[in-house]
C-alpha positions as CSV (number, residue, x, y, z in Angstrom):
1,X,-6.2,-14.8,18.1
2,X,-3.3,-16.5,16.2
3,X,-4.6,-16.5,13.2
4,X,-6.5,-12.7,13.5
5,X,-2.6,-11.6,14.2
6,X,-1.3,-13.4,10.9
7,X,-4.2,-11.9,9.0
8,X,-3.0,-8.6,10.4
9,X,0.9,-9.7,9.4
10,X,0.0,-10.8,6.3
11,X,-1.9,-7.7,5.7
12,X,1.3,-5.5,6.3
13,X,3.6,-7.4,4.2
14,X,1.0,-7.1,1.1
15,X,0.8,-3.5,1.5
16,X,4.6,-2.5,2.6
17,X,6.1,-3.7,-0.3
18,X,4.1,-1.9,-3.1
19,X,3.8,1.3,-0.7
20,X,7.1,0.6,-0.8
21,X,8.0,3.7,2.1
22,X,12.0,3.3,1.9
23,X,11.9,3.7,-2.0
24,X,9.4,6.2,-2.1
25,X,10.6,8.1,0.9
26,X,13.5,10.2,-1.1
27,X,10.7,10.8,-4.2
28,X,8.8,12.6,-0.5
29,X,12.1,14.0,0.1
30,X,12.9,15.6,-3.6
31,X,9.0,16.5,-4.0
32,X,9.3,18.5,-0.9
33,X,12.2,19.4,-0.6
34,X,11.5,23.4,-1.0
35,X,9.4,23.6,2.0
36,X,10.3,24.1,5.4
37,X,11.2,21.2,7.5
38,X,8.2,21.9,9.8
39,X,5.9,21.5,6.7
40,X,7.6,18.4,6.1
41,X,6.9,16.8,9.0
42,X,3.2,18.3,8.6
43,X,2.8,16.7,5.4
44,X,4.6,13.0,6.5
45,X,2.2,13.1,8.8
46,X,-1.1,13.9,7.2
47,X,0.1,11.7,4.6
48,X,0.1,8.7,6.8
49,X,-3.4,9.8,8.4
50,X,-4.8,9.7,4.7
51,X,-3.0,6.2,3.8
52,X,-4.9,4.6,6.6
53,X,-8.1,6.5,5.7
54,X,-7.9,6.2,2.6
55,X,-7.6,1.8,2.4
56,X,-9.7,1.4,5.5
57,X,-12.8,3.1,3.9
58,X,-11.7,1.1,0.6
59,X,-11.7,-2.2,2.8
60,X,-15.4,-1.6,4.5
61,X,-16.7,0.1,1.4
62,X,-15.1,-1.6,-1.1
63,X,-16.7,-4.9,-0.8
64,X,-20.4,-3.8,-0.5
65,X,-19.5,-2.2,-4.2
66,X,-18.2,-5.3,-5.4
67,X,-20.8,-6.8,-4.4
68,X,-23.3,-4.1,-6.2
69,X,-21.0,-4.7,-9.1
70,X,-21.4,-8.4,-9.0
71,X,-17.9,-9.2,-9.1
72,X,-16.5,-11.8,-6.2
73,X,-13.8,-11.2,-3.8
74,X,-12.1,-14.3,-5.3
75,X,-11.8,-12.5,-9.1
76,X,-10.8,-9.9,-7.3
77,X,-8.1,-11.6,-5.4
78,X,-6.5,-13.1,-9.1
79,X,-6.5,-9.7,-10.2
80,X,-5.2,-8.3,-7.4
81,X,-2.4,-10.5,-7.2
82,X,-1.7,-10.6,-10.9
83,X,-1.3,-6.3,-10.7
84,X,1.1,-6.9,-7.7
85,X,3.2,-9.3,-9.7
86,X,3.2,-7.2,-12.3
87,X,4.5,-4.0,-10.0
88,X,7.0,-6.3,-8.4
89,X,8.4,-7.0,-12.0
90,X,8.8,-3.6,-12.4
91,X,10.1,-2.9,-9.3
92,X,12.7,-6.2,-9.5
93,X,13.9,-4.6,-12.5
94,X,14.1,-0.8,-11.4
95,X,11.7,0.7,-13.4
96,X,10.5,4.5,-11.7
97,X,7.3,4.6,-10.5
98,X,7.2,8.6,-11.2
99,X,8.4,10.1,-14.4
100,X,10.7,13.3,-13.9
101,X,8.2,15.7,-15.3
102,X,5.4,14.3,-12.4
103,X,7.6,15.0,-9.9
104,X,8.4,18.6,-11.4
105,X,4.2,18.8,-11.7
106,X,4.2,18.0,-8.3
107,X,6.7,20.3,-7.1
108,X,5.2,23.6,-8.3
109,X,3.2,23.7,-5.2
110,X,3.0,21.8,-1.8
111,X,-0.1,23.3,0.1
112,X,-3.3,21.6,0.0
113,X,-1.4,18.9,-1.3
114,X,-1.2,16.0,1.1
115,X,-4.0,13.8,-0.1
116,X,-4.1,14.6,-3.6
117,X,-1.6,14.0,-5.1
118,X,0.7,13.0,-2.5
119,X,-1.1,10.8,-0.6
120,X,-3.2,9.6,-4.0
121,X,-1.6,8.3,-6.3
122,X,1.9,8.9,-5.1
123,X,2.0,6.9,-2.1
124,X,-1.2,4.7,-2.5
125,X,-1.9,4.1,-6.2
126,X,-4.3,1.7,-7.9
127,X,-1.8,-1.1,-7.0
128,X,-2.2,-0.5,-3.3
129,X,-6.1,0.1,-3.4
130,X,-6.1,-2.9,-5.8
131,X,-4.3,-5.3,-2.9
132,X,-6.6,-3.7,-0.2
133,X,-9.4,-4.9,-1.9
134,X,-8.1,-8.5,-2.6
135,X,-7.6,-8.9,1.4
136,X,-11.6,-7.9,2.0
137,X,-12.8,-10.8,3.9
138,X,-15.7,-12.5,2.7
139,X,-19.0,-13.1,4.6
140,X,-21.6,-10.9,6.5
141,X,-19.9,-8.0,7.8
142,X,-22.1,-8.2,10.5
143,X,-20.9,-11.8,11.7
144,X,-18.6,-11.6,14.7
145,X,-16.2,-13.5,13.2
146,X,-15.8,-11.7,9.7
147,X,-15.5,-8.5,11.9
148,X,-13.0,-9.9,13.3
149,X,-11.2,-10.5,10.1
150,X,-12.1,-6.9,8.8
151,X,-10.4,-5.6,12.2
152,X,-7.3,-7.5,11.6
153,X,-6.7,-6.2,7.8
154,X,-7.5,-2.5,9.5
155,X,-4.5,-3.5,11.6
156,X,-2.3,-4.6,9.2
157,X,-3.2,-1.6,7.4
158,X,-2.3,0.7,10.1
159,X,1.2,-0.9,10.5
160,X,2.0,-0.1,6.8
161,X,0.8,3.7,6.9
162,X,2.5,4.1,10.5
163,X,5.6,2.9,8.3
164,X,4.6,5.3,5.3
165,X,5.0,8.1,8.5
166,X,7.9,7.1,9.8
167,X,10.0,6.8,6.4
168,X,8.3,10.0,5.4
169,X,9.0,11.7,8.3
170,X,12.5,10.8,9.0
171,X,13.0,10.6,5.4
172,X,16.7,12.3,4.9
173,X,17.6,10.9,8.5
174,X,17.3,7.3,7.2
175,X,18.3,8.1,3.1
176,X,21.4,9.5,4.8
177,X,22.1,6.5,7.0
178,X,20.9,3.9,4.5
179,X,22.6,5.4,1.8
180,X,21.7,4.5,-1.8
181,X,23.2,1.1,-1.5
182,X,20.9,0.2,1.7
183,X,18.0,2.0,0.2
184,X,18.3,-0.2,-3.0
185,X,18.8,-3.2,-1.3
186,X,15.7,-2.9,0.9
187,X,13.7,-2.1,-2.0
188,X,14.6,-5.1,-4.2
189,X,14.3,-7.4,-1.0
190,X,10.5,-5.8,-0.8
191,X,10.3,-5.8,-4.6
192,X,10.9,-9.9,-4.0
193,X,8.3,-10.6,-1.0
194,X,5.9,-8.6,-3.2
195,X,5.9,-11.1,-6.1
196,X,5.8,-14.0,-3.6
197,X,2.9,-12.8,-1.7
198,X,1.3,-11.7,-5.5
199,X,1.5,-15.3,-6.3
200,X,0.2,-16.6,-3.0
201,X,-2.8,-13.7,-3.1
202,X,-3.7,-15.2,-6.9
203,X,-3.6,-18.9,-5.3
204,X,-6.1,-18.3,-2.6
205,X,-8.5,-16.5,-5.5
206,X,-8.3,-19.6,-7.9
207,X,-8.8,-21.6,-4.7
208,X,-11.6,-20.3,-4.1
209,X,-13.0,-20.1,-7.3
210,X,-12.5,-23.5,-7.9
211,X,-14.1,-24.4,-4.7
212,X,-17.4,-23.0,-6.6
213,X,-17.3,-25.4,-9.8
């Protein structure tokens, strides 16, 4: 149980910080901020429903299609955590993850919108679908054991869209107590574990890999 709970942990804090909710969750509030506030809350919450959906079919699916493709979970893993580190630079060093005329794109119109593109690729882009499949456990999904696993990541990937809904949908709530200092401050501090846990993500595939030689 420990060690399904860490899974589940570790899970959450690969996801949160390149879902990044508290940087992205004033982009939600500028890209909707036309509609209603009853829409908004709509959307935050569909949004977070489609997160979940979205990387839990990616974790069960994803590694029978690796495995289709012949490519390990441990290649998989370097290149994972490679792509994090390289979104944690960006994000260390404030680049924008949206350009100003996406956003305006974006904006035209908000219905039928909350999965594409809000949901994909604003709030989980290849980044986050590239991490989700870095954590698929290996073995026989069919063993107890590797279940379990598969179960924990599902977990931790529940915590991080249940945190996509709650920055979402108390988005100008917590901008406006935050303020831009606070907001910038949590996303740098996220920006951080995000290349530490890019690094320790790369580790455990070259592990593995070397394991094999």
């Amino acid at each position: 149980m420990p060690g399904t709970l860490y899974l589940t942990f570790f899970t959450f804090l690969a996801l949160f910080p390149i879902l990044n909710p508290p940087a992205m969750a004033p982009v939600f509030l500028q890209l909707t901020g036309h509609v209603q506030e009853p829409e908004r809350n709509r959307l935050a919450r569909l949004i977070g429903i489609y997160t979940f959906a979205l990387l839990t079919s990616l974790l069960f699916i994803g590694g029978w299609m690796l495995k289709l493709l012949g490519i390990s979970i441990p290649v998989i893993s370097v290149a994972g955590g490679l792509l994090l580190f390289h979104s944690a630079w960006h994000m260390l060093n404030r680049d924008p993850r949206m350009t100003e005329s996406e956003k305006a794109e974006i904006q035209v119109s908000m219905k039928d919108k909350a999965f594409f593109p809000l949901t994909l690729p604003v709030t989980a882009g290849p980044g986050t679908m590239a991490v989700t499949l870095s954590l698929v456990p290996a073995g026989n999904l069919l063993d107890p054991p590797v279940l379990l696993r598969y179960a924990a990541v599902a977990g931790g990937i529940a915590l991080a869209a249940l945190a996509v809904y709650i920055f979402y949908r108390f988005s100008g709530a917590v901008i406006r107590k935050m303020g831009p200092t606070g907001a910038a401050t949590v996303s740098q501090i996220s920006a951080f574990v995000l290349l530490a846990i890019g690094v320790q993500i790369v580790w455990n595939g070259l592990r593995e890999l070397i394991r094999t030689l």
